[in-house]
PDB file of N, CA, C and O in Angstrom:
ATOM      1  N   UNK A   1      72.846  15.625-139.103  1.00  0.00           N
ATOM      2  CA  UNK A   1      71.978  16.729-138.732  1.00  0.00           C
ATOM      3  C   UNK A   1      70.636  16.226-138.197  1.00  0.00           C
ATOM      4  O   UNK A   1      70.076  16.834-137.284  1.00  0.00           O
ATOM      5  N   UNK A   2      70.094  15.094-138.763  1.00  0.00           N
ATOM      6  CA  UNK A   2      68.619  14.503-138.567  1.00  0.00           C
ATOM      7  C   UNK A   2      68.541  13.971-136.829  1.00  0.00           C
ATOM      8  O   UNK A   2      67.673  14.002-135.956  1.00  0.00           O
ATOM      9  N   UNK A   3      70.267  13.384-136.941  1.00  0.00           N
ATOM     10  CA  UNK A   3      70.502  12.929-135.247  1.00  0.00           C
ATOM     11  C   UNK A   3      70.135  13.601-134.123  1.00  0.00           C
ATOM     12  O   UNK A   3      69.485  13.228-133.146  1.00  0.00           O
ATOM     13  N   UNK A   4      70.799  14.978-134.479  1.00  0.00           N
ATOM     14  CA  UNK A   4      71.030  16.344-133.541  1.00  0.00           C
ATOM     15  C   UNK A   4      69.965  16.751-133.289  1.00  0.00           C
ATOM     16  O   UNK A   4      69.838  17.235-132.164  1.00  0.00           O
ATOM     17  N   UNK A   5      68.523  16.732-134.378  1.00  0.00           N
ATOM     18  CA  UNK A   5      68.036  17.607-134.244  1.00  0.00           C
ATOM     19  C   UNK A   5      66.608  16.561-133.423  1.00  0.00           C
ATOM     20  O   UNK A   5      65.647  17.104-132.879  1.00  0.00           O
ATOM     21  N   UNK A   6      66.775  15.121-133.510  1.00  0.00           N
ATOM     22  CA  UNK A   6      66.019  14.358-132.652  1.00  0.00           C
ATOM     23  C   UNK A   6      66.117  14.262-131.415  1.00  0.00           C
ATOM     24  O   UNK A   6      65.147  14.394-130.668  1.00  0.00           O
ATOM     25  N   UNK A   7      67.729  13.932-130.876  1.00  0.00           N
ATOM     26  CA  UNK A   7      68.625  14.139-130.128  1.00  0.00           C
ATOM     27  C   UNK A   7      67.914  15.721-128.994  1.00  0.00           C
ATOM     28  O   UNK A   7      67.557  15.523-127.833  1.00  0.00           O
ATOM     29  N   UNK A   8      67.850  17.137-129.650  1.00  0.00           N
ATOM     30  CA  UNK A   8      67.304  17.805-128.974  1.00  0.00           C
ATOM     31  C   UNK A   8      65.534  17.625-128.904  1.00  0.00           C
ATOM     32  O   UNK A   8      64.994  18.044-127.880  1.00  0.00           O
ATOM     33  N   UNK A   9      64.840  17.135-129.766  1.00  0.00           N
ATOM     34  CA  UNK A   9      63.624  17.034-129.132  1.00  0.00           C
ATOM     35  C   UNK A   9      63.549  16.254-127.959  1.00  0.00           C
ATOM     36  O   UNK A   9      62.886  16.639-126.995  1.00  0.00           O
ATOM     37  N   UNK A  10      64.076  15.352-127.959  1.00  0.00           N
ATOM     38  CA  UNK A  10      63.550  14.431-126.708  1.00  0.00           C
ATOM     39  C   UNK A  10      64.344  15.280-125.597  1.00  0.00           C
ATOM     40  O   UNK A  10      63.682  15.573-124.601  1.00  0.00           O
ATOM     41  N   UNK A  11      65.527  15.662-125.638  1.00  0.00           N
ATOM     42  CA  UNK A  11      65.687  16.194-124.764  1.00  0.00           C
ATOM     43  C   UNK A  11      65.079  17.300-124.112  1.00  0.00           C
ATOM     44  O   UNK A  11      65.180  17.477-122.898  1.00  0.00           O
ATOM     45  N   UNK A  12      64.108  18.459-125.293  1.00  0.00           N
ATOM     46  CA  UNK A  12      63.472  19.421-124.648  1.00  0.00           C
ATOM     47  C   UNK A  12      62.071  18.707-124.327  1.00  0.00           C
ATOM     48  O   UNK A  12      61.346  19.369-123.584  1.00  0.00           O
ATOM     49  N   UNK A  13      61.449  17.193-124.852  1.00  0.00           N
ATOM     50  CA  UNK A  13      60.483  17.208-124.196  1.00  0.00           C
ATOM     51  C   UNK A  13      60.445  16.326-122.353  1.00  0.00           C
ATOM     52  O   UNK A  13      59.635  16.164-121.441  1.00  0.00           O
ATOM     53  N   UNK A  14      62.036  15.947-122.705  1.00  0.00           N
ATOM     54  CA  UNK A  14      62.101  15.493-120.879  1.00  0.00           C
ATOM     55  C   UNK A  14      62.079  16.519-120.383  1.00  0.00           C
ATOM     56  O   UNK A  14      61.213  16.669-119.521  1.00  0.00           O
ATOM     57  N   UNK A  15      62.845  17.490-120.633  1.00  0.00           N
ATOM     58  CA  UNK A  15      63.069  18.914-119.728  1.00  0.00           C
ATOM     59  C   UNK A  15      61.251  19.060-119.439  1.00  0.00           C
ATOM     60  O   UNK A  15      60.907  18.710-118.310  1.00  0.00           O
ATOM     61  N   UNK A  16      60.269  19.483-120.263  1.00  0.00           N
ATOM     62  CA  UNK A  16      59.326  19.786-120.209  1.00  0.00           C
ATOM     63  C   UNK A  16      58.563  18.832-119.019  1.00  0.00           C
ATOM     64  O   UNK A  16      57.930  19.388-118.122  1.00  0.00           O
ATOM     65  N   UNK A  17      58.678  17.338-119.089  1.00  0.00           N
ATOM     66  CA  UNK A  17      57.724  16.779-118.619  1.00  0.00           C
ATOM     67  C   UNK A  17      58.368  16.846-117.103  1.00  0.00           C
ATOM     68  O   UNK A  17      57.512  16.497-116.290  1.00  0.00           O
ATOM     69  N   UNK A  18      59.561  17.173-116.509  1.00  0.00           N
ATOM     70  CA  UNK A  18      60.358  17.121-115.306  1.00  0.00           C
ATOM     71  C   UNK A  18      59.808  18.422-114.803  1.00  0.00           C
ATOM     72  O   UNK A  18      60.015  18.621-113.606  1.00  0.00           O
ATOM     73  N   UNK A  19      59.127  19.385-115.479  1.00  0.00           N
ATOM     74  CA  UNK A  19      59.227  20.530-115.097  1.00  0.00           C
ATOM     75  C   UNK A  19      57.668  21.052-114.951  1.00  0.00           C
ATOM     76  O   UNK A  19      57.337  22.175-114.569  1.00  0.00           O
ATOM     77  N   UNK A  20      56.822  20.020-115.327  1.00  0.00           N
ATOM     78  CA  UNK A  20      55.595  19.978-114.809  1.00  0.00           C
ATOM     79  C   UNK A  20      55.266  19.343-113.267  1.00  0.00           C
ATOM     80  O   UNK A  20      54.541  19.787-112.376  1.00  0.00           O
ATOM     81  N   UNK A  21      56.078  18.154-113.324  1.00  0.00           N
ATOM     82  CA  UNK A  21      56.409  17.315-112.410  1.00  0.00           C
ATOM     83  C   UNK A  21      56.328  18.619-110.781  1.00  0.00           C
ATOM     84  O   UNK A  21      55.606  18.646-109.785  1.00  0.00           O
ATOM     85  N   UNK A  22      57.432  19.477-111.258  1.00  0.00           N
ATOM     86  CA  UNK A  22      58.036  20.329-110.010  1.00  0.00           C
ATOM     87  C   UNK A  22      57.406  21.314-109.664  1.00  0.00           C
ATOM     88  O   UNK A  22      57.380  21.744-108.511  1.00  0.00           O
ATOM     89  N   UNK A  23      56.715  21.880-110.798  1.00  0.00           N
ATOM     90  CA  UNK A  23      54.983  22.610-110.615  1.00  0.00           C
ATOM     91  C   UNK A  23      54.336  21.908-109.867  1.00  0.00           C
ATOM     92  O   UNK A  23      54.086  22.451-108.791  1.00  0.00           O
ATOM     93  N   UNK A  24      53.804  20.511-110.048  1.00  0.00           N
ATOM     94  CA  UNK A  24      53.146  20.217-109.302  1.00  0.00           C
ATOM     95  C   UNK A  24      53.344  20.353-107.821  1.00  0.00           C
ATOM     96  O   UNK A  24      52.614  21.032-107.098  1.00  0.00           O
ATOM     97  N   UNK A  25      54.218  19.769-107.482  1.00  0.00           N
ATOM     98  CA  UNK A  25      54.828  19.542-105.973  1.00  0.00           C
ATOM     99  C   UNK A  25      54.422  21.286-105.562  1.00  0.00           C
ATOM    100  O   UNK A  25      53.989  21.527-104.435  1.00  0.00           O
ATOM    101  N   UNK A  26      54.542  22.006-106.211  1.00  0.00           N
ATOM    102  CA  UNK A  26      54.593  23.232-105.714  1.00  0.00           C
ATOM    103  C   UNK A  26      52.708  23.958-105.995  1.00  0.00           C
ATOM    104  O   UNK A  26      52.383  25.124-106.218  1.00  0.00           O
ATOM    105  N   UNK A  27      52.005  22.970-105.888  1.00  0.00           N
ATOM    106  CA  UNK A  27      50.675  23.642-105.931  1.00  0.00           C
ATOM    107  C   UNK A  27      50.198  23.741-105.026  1.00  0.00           C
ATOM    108  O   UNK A  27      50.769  23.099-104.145  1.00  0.00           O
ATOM    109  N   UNK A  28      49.253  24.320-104.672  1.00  0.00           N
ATOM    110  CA  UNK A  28      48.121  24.248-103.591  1.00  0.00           C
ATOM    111  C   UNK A  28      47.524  22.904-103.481  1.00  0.00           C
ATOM    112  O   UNK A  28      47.654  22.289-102.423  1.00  0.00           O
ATOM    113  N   UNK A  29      46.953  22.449-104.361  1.00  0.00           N
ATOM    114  CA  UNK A  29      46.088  21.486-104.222  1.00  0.00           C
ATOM    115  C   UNK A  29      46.983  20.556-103.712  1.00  0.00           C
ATOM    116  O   UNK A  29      46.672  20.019-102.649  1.00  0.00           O
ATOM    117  N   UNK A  30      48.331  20.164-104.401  1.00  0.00           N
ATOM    118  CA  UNK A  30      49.025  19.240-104.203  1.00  0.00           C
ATOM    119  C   UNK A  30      49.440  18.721-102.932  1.00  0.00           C
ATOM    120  O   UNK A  30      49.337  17.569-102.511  1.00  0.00           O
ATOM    121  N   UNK A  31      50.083  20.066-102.205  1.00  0.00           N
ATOM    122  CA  UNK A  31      50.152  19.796-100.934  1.00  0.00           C
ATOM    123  C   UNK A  31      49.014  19.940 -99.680  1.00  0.00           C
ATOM    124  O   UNK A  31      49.316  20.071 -98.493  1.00  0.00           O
ATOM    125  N   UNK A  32      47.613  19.883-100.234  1.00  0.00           N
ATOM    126  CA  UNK A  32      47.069  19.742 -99.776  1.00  0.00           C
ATOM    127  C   UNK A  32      46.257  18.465 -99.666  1.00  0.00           C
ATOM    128  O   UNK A  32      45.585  18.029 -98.730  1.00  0.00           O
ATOM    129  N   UNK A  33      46.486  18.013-100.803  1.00  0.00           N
ATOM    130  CA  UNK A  33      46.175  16.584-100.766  1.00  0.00           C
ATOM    131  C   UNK A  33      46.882  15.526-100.003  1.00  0.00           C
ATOM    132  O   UNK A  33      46.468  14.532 -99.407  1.00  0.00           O
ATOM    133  N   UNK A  34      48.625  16.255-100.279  1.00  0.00           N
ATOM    134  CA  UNK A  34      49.509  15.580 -99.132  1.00  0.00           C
ATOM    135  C   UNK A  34      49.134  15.263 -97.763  1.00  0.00           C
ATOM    136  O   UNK A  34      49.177  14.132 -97.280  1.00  0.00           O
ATOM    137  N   UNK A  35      48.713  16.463 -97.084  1.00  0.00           N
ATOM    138  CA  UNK A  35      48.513  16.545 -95.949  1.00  0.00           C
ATOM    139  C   UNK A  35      47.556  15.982 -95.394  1.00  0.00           C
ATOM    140  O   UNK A  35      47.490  15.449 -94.286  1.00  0.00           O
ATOM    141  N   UNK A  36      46.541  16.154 -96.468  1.00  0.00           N
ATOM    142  CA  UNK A  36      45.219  15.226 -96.143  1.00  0.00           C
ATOM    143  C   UNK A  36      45.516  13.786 -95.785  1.00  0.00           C
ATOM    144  O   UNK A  36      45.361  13.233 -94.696  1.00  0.00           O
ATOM    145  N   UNK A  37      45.959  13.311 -96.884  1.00  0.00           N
ATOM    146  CA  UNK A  37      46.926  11.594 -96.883  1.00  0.00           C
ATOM    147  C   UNK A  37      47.323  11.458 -95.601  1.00  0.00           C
ATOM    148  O   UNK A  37      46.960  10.554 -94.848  1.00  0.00           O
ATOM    149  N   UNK A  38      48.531  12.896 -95.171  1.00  0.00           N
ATOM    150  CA  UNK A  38      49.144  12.360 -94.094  1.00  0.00           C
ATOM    151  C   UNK A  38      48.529  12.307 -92.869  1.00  0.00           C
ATOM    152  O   UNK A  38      49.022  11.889 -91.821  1.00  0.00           O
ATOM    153  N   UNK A  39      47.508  12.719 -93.035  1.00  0.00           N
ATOM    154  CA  UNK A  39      46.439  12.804 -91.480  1.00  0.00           C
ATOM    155  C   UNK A  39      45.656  11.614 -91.652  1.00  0.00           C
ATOM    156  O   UNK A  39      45.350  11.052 -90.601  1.00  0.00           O
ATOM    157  N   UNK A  40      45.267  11.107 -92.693  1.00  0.00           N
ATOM    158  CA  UNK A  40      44.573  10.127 -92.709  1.00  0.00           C
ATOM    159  C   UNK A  40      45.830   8.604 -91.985  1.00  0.00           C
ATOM    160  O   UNK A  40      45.551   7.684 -91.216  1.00  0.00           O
ATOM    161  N   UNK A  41      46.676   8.827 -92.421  1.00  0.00           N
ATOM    162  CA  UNK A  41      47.834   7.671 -92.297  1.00  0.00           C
ATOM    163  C   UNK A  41      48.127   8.602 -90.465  1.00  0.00           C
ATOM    164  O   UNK A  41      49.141   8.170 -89.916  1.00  0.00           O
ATOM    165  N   UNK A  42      47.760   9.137 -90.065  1.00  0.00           N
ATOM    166  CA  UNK A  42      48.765   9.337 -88.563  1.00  0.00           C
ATOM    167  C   UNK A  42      47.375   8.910 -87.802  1.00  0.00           C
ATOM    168  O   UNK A  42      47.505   8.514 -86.644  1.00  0.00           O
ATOM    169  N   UNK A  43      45.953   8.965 -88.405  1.00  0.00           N
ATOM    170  CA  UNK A  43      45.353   8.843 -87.609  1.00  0.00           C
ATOM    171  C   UNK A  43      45.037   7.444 -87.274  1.00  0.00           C
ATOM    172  O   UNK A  43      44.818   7.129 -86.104  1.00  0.00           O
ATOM    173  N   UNK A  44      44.997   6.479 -88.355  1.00  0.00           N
ATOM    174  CA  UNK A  44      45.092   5.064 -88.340  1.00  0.00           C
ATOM    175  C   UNK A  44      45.681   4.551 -88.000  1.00  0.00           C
ATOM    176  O   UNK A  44      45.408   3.387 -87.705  1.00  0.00           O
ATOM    177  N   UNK A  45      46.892   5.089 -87.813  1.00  0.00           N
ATOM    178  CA  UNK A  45      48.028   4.511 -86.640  1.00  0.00           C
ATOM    179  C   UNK A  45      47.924   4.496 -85.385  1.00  0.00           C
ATOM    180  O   UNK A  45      48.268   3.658 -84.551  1.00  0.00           O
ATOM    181  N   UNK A  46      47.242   5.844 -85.273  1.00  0.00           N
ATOM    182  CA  UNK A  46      46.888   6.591 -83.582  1.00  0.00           C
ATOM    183  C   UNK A  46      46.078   5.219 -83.558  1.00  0.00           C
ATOM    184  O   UNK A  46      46.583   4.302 -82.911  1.00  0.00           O
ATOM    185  N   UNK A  47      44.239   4.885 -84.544  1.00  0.00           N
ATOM    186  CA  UNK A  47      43.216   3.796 -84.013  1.00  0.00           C
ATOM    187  C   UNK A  47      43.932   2.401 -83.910  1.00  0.00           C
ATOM    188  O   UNK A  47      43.314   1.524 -83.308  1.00  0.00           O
ATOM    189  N   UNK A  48      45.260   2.075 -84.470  1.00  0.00           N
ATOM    190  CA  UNK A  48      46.159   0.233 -84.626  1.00  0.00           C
ATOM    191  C   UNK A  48      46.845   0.789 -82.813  1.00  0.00           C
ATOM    192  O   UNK A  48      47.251  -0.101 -82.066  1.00  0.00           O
ATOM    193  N   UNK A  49      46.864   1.759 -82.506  1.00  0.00           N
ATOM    194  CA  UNK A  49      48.009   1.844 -81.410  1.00  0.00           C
ATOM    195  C   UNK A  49      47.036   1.460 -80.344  1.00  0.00           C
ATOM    196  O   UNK A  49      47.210   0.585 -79.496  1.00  0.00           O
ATOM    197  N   UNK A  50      46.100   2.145 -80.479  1.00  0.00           N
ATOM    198  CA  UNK A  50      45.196   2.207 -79.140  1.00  0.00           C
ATOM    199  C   UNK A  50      44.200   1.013 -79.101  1.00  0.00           C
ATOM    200  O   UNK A  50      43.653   0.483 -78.134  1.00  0.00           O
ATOM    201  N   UNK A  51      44.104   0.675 -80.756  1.00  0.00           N
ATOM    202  CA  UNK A  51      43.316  -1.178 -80.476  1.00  0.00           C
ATOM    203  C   UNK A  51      44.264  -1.758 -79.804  1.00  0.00           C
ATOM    204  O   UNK A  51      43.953  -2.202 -78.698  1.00  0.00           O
ATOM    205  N   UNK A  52      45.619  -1.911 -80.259  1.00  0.00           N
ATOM    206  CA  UNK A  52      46.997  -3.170 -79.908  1.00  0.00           C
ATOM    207  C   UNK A  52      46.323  -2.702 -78.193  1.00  0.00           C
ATOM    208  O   UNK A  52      45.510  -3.442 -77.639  1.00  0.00           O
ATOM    209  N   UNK A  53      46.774  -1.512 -77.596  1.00  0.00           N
ATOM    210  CA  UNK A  53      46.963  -1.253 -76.354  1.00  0.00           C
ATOM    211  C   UNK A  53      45.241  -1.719 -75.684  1.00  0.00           C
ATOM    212  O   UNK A  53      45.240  -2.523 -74.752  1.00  0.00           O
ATOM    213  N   UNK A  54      44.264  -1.341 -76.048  1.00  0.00           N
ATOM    214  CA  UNK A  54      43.218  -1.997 -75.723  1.00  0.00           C
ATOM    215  C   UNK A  54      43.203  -3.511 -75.187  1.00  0.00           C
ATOM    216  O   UNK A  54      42.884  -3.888 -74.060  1.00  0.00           O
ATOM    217  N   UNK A  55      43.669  -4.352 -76.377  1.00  0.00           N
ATOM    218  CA  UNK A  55      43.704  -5.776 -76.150  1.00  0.00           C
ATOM    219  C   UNK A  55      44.754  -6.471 -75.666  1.00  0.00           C
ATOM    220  O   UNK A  55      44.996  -7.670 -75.528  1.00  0.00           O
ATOM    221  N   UNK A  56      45.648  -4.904 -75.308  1.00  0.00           N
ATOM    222  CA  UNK A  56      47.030  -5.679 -73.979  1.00  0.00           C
ATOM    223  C   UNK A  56      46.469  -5.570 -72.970  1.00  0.00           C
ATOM    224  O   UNK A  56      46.841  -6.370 -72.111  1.00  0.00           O
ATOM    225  N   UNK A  57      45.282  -4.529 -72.537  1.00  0.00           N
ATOM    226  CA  UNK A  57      45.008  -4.481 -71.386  1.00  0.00           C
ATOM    227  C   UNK A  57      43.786  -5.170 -71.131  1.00  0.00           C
ATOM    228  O   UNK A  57      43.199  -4.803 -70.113  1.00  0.00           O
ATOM    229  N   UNK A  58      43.245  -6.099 -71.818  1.00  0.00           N
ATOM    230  CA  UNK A  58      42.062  -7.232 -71.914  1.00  0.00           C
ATOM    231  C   UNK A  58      42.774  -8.107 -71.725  1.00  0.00           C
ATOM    232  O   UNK A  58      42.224  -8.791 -70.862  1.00  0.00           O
ATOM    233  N   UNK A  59      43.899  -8.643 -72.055  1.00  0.00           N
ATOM    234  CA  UNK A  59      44.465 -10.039 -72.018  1.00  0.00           C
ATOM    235  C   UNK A  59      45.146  -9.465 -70.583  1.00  0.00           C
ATOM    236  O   UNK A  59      44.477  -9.952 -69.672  1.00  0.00           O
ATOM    237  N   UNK A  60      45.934  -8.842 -70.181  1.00  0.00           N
ATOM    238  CA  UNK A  60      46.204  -8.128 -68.847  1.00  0.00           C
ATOM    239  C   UNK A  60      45.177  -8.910 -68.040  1.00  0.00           C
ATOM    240  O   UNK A  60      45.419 -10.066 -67.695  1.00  0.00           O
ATOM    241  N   UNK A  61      43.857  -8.205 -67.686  1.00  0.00           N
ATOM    242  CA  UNK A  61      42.748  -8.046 -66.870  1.00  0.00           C
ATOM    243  C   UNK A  61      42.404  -9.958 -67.034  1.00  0.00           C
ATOM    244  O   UNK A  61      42.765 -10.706 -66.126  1.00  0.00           O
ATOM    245  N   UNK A  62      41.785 -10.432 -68.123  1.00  0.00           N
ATOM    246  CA  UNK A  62      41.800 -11.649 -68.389  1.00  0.00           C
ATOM    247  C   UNK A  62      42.526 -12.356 -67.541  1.00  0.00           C
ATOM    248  O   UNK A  62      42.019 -13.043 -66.654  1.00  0.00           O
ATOM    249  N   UNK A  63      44.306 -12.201 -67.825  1.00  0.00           N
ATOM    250  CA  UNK A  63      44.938 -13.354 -66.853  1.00  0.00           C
ATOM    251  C   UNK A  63      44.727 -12.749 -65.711  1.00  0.00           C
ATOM    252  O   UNK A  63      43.905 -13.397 -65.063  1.00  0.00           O
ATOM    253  N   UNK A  64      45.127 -11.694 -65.089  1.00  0.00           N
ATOM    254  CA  UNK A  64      44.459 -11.594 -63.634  1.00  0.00           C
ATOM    255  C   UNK A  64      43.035 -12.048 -62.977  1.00  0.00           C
ATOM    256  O   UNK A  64      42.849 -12.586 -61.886  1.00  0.00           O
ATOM    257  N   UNK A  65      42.146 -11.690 -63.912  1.00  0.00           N
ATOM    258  CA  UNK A  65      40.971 -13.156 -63.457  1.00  0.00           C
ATOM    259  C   UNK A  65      41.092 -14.244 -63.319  1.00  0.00           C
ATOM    260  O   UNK A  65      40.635 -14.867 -62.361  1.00  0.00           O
ATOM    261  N   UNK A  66      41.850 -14.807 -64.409  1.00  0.00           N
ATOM    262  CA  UNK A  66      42.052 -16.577 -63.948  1.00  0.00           C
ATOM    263  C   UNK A  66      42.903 -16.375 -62.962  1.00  0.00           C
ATOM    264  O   UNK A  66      42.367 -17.001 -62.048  1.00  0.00           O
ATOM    265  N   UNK A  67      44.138 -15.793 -62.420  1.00  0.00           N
ATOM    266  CA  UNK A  67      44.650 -15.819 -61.512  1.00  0.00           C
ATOM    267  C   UNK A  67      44.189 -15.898 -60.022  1.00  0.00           C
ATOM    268  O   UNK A  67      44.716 -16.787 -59.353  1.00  0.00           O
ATOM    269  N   UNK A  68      43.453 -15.245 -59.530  1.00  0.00           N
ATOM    270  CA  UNK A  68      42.207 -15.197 -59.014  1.00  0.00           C
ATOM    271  C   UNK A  68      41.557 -16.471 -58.440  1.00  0.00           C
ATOM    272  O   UNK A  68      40.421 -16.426 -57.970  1.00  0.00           O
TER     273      UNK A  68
END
């Protein structure tokens, strides 16, 4: 009986902590914080894309000077 009845606590306190978990995902704040993140991460990609492309078109211009 002592088994069973441990046996269901842990099990109702996983249920519990899984089920805060899925609240969360489902808040306001939450997915707003998401989004925030994800703009921060698309925009730093946008500034790595357009440095890389910057300094293709410096090394570009570069060898066409020495070419020259």
């Amino acid at each position: 009986m002592q088994r069973n009845l441990i046996f269901t606590a842990v099990f109702a306190a996983f249920s519990l902590f899984f089920s805060q978990l899925s609240l969360a995902e489902e808040s306001s704040a939450f997915v707003a914080r998401n989004a925030a993140l994800e703009q921060r991460a698309a925009d730093a990609a946008h500034q790595e894309a357009v440095a890389k492309q910057n300094a293709a078109e410096q090394q570009s211009q570069a060898g066409n000077a020495q070419d020259s």
